[in-house]
N, C-alpha and C positions, 0 to 999 in steps of 0.2 A: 504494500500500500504506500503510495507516495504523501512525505509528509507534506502537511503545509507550509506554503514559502512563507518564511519571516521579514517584516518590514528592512529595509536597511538604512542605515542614518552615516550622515557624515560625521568621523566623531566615536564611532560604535553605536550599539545599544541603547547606551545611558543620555544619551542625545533625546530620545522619545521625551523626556520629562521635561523638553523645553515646553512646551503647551500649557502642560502645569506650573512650569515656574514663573510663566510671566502673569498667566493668571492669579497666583498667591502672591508674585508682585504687587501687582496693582489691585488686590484687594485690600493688603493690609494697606498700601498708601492710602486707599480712600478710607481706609477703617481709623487711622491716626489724624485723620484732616477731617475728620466728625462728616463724611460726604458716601458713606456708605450708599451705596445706589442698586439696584437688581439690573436695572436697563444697562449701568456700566460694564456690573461683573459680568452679563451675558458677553456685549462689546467685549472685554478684556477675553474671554474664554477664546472667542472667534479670531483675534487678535495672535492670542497665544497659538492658535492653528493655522493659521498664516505662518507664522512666523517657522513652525516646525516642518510644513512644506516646503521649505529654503533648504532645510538639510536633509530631507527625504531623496536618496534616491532614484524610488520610483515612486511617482506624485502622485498617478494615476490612480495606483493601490493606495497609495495613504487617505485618498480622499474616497476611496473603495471603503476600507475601515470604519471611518469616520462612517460614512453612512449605517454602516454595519451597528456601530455603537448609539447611533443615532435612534437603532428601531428596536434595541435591548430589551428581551424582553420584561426584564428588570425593573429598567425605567418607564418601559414602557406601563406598566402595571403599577407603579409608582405615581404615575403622568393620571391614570385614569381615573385611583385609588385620591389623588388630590383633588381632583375634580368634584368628586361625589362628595368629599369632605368642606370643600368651599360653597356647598349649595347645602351642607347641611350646618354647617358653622353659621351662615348666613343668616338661617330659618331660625336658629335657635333663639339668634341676638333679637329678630325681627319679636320675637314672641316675648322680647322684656324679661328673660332670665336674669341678666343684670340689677333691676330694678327688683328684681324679687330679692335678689340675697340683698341687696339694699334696706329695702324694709327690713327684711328679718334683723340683720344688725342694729338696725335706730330698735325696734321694739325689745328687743333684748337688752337695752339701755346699756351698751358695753362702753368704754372708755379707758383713755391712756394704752397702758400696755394690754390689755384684753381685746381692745378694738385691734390694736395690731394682730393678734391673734389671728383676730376675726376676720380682719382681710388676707390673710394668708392662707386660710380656710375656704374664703370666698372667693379666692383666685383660685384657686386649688379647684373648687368644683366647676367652675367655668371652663377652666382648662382643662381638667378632665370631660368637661361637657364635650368642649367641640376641637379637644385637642392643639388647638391653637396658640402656642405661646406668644408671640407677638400681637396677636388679636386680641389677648387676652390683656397683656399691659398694655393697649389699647382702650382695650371695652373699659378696666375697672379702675386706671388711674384716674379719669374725669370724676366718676363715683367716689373713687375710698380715700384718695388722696385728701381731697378739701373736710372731707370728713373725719376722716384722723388727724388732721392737725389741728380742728378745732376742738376735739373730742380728748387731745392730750398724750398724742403719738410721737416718739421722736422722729424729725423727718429722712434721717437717712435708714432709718430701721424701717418704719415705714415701706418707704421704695424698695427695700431688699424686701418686706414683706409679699410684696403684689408680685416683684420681679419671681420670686421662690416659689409660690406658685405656682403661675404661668410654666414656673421647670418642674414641677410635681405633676401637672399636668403633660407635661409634653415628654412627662417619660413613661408615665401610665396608663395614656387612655387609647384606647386601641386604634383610635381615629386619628394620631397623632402622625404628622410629616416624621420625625424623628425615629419611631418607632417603626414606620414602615418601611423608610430609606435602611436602618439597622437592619430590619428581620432581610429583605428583599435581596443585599447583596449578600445573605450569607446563604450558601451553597451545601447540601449534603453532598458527602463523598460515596454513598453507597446507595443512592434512588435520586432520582427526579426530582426539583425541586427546592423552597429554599425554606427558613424558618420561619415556623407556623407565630403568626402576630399574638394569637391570644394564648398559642404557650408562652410564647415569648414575656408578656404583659403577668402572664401568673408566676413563670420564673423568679420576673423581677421583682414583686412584690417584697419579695422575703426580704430583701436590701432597702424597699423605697423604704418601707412602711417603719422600718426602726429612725431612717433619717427622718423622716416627714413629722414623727414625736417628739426628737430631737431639738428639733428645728422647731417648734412649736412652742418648746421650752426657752429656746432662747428669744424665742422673741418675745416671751410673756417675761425674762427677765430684763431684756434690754430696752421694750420699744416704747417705756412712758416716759414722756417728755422730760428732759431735769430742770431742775428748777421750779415747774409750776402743775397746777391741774388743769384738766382740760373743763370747757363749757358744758353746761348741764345739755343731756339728750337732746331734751327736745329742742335748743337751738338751732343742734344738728340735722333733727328733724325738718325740721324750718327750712333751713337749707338746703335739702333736697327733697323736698316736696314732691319735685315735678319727675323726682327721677325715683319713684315707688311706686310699685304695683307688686301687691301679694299674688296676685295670678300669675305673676312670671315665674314661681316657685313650680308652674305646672310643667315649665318644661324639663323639668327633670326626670318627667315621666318617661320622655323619648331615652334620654342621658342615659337612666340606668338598663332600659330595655336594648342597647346597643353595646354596653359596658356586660353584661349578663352574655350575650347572644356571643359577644368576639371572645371572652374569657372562656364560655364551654366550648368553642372548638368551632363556631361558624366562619364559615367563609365571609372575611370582610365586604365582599360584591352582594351578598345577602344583608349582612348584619346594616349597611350606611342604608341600604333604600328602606330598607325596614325600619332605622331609625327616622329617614325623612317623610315615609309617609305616617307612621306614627308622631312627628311635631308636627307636621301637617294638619292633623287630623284633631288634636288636642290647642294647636293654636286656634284654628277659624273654630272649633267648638266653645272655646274659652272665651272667644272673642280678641283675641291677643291680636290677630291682627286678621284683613281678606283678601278676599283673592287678586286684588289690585296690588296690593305689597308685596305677594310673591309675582307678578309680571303684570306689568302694564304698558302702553306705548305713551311715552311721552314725546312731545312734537319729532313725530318719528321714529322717535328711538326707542328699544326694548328695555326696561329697565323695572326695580322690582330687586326682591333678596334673589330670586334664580340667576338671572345674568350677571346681577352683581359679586354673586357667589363663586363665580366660573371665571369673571374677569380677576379678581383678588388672588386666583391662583395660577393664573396663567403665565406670569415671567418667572416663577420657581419651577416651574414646569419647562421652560423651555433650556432655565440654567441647570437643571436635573440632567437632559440630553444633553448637553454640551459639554457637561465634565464626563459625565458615562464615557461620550467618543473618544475623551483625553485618555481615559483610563482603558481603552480599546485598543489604543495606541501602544501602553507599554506593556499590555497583555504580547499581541503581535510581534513586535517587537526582537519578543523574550525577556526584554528588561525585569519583566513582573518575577518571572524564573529566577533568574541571575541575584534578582535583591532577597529574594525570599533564600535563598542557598545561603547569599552571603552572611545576613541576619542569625539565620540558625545555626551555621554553622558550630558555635562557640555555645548554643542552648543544647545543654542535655533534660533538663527536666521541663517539664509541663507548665510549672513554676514560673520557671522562665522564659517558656514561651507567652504566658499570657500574660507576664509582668512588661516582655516587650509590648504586645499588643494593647495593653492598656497604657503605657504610656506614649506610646506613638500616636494613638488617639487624641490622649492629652493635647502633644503636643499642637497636632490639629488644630484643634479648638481653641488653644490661646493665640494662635497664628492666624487664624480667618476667624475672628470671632466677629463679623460683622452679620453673618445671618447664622445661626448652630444648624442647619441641614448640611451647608455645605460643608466642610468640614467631615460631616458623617459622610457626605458622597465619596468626598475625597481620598480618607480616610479606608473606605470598606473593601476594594480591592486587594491591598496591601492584609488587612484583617484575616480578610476570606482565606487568601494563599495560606500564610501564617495559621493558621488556625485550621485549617484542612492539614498540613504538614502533622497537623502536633494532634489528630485527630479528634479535636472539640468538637463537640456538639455544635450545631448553628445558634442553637437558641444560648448559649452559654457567650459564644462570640458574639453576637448581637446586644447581649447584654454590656457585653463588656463598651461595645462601638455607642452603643445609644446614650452608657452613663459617662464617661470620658470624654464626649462630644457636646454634652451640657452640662460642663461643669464650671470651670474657671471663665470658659467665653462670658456665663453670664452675669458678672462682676464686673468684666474687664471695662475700667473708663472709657475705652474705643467701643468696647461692644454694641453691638445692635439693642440689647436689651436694654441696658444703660441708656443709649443715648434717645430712644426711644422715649423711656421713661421719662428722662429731663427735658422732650420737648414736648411730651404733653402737660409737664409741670409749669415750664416757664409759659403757655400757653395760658396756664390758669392764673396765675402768680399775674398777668398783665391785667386781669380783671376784678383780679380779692386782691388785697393787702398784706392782706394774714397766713399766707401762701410762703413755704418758703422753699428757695432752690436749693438743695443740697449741690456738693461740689461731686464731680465726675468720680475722686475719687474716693469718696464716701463710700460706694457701695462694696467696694476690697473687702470690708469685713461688716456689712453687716447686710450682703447676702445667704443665707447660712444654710440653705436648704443643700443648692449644688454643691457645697464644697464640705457639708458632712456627708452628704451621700458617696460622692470621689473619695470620702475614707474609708468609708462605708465597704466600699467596692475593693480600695485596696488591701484592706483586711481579707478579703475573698480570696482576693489572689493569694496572699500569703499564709492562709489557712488554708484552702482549699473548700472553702464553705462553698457548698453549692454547687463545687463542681461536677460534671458530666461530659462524657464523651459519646460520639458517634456506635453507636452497634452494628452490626453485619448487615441489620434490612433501614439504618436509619434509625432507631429507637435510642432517647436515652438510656447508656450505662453507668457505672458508678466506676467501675476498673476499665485502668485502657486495654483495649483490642488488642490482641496480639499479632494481627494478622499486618 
């Protein structure tokens, strides 16, 4: 049988990684110059493959590849799995779930450091609702922000509070961009296929759920304002008025029927329409919202939570394919071969192959920390080889990729999440007084969810908590295969 031809670079091999290197160029530059952009890093990706067609030489084949990575079926599934997540994220906001844990917090009359809690909690189920971390310090900074700091919340604990969250979510809920880019590049070595999302999501439990109490604690010791107390409730109340509706607590009805449906074992193309026609169906009964909210034409245009839900994911969808083709590139190559040899070479134990993997992740992550997917994109290739070599389970490698890829990015003063956060603060800060900015790097230490979890994790590796390997048809084992 004739092998397949391998790419050839001027340079050798190791050449293929130009595509990547100028793309993690000019992401961390726009990530340090507070200009993080999606449309950019697409541009930079395409850029980067330009540029590696110069020392390709046969261009023909390289841009053969590229398409080849292009229709992955990886990303491809990844691309369609986002889609259906953006039209249910949508639906969810549309139905005032924000406003529900809203209310619930003022009526529970929480304050100082309890209401930090409580937004960390509130963020947490959001983000568990619709997976969305950036969405999520989106939806609940306008909410819990001005509320906590009348209420008597330190404000840089605070902001780790919603930011921590948002990563509680985005590493548990099965609807999660993180969680799917994880599970999707990781590959079984003995059947068809890659890691199941809702084993993936029960595996990981056993790790969130000690950080998530954790983390729960320190913010209940750190997050009351010093020096003074906060305003009586109902001030607070006062104050958002307009952003409370106990009926939005209904959508949690879809949340946990898709949270339920992907942890037993459903296939996530089942579990998202079943969650959407279920908030579907409980929003217009509820009244939450009608059928003009989910599509309407306005002077011409399609608009409504459907299309809106489809548009909001469409440039991480197309930057998904664009790094997939990069990382197509040094599979062909052989490069992918060559690093993964050179890597293990000097690892004899399991140990150490997943102390490499997990901090290679890392380092990922503090490197592009302007969006935490990419990074995992990045990142899983390299994983997968490593990690098939040392015969890990996918779900164990996935684990590892999903928690080392939101970990420190989402602290970091450059990071998306951060920087995120302080533009919808200075946002509000322009209109209340009483508003206050935290500095970029405030959040180092008092994000606390991500970076007890990453210890969390690295206690795993160094124990061996949890670990599992590949079996002869695919099944988790506990002892490695001999074979």
């Amino acid at each position: 049988m004739a092998t397949e031809k391998k790419l050839e670079f001027i340079g050798g091999n190791g050449t293929s990684l130009l595509p990547f290197i100028v793309f993690i160029v000019i992401t961390i530059g726009l990530s340090f110059v507070n200009a993080a952009d999606l449309n950019m890093m697409i541009a930079s990706g395409v850029i980067g493959l330009i540029v590696g067609m110069l020392f390709c030489k046969n261009k023909t084949m390289y841009w053969d590849f590229i398409l080849d990575g292009l229709g992955d079926k990886m990303a491809m599934t990844a691309v369609l799995i986002w889609l259906i997540v953006g039209i249910y994220g949508t639906i969810l906001r549309q139905g005032q779930l924000v406003e529900g844990l809203v209310w619930l917090s003022v009526k529970l009359n929480l304050s100082g450091a309890a209401f930090c809690v409580a937004a960390f909690l509130f963020s947490a189920a959001f983000a568990l609702a619709t997976g969305a971390a950036f969405g999520t310090v989106a939806a609940m900074t306008p909410i819990l922000y001005p509320v906590g700091i009348i209420m008597g919340c330190d404000a840089a604990v605070l902001g780790g509070a919603i930011i921590s969250g948002a990563i509680f979510g985005d590493n548990i809920a099965p609807v999660s961009d993180t969680t799917i880019v994880s599970t999707t590049g990781q590959l079984y070595r003995n059947k068809p296929g890659c890691a199941e999302i809702g084993g993936a999501v029960k595996d990981r439990s056993k790790y969130v759920l000690p950080a998530f109490v954790v983390s729960a604690v320190l913010f209940f010791l750190f997050g009351g304002a010093k020096g003074g107390a906060g305003l009586d409730a109902s001030v607070a109340e006062g104050l958002v008025a307009s952003h409370q509706n106990p009926a939005g607590l209904l959508m949690l009805i879809p949340t946990a029927v898709v949270i339920i449906m992907a942890v037993t074992g459903k296939n996530l193309f089942v579990t998202l329409p079943v969650g959407i026609i279920v908030a579907v169906v409980v929003g217009l009964g509820a009244g939450l919202f009608g059928v003009s909210d989910l599509f309407h034409l306005e002077n011409g245009v399609a608009a409504g939570a459907l299309p809106t839900g489809v548009a909001g994911m469409l440039n991480v969808c197309i930057l998904l394919m664009v790094v997939v083709s990069m990382g197509n590139l040094l599979i062909k190559s052989g490069f992918m071969e060559q690093l993964v040899e050179r890597l293990s070479r000097n690892i004899k134990t399991t140990r150490g192959a997943e102390l490499l993997i997990f901090l290679f992740s890392t380092a990922f992550s503090v490197l592009i920390s302007a969006i935490n997917t990419i990074p995992n994109i990045c990142a899983s290739p390299l994983v997968n080889a490593l990690g098939q070599k040392a015969k890990l389970h996918p779900i164990r490698r996935a684990n590892f990729l999903a928690v080392a890829c939101d970990s420190f990015n989402a602290c970091m003063p450059f990071g998306g999440s951060v920087l995120l956060l302080l533009g919808c603060i200075k946002t509000l800060a322009a209109d209340a007084s009483y508003i206050t900015v935290p500095s970029p790097n405030a959040f180092l230490t008092t994000c606390f969810y991500p970076c007890v979890l990453w210890v969390v994790m690295l206690i795993a590796v160094l124990t061996g908590w949890g670990r599992i390997y590949e079996g002869k048809n695919g099944e988790p084992v506990k002892e490695l295969p001999k074979d």
